[in-house]
N, C-alpha and C positions, 0 to 999 in steps of 0.2 A: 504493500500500500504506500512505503513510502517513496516505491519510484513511482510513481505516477506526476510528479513533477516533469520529471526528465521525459517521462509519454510523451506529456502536454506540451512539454516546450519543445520538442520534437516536430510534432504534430502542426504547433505555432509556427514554428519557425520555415519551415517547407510549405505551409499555405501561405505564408507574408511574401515568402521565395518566389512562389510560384506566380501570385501577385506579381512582383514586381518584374518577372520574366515577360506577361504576359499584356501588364497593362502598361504602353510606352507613356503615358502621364505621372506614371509612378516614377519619379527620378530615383537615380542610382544611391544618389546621397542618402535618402529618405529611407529607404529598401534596407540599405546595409545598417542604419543605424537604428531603425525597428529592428531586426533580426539581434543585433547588438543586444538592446534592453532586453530581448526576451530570453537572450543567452542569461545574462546577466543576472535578471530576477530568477529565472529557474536555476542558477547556482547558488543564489542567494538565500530562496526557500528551500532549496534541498541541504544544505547546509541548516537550515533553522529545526527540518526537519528530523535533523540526525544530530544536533547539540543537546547537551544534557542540564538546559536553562530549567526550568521551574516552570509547570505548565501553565500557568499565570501569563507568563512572558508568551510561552509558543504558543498559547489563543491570542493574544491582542499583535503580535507578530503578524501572525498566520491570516489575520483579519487587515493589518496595515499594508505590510509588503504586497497582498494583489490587487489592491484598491492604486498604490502610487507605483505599482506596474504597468499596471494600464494610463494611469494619466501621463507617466513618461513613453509607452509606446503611443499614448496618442499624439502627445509632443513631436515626438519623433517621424512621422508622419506627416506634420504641420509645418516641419521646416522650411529654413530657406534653406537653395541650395548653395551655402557659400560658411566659412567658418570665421568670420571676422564679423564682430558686432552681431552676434548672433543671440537673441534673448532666448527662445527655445532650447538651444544647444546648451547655454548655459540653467536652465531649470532641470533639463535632463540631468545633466552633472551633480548639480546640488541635492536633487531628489535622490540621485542614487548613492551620495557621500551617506547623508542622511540614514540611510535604510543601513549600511556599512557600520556605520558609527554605531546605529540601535541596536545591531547584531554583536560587535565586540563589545557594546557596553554590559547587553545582558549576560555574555558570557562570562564577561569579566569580575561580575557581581555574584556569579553560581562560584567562579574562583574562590573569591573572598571569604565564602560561607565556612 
């Protein structure tokens, strides 16, 4: 059960793919950088998945990480296509420090115990 992340983002990532093969309004930049975030969250949930935080943590986790999953692929999506002054680009980034930071924090807090 708890690969079923890795399905999912499998699954995600090869229909975004195939999107982006298929429809030429899809730019490249866009394409690769949704595929990006979905790599991303599903390593990041499957790591939340397989930590030994306190299930307190890995419900409100578990409920956080795919809610600002999807608002960073929808981000990423939205882009321009260009990396300079890019507000998008830069939410994505922050959102996914974010989610990083929430992850070593709770671990770091099951250390301490």
């Amino acid at each position: 059960m708890k690969n079923i992340y890795i399905i999912i983002g499998v699954v995600a990532v090869l229909t975004n793919s195939l999107f982006g093969i298929i429809f030429k309004t899809y730019e490249t930049f866009n394409w690769l950088t949704a595929d990006l975030v979905i790599i991303i969250n599903v390593l990041l949930l499957q790591m939340l998945s397989h930590s030994r935080i306190s299930d307190g943590f890995k419900v409100a986790l578990n409920f956080i990480f795919p809610v600002v999953g999807f608002v960073t692929f929808i981000f990423s999506i939205k882009l321009e296509n260009k990396l300079e002054n890019n507000i998008l680009l830069t939410s994505i980034i922050i959102l996914l420090s974010i989610q990083i930071i929430l992850l070593i924090v709770t671990n770091a807090l099951k250390m301490n115990k």
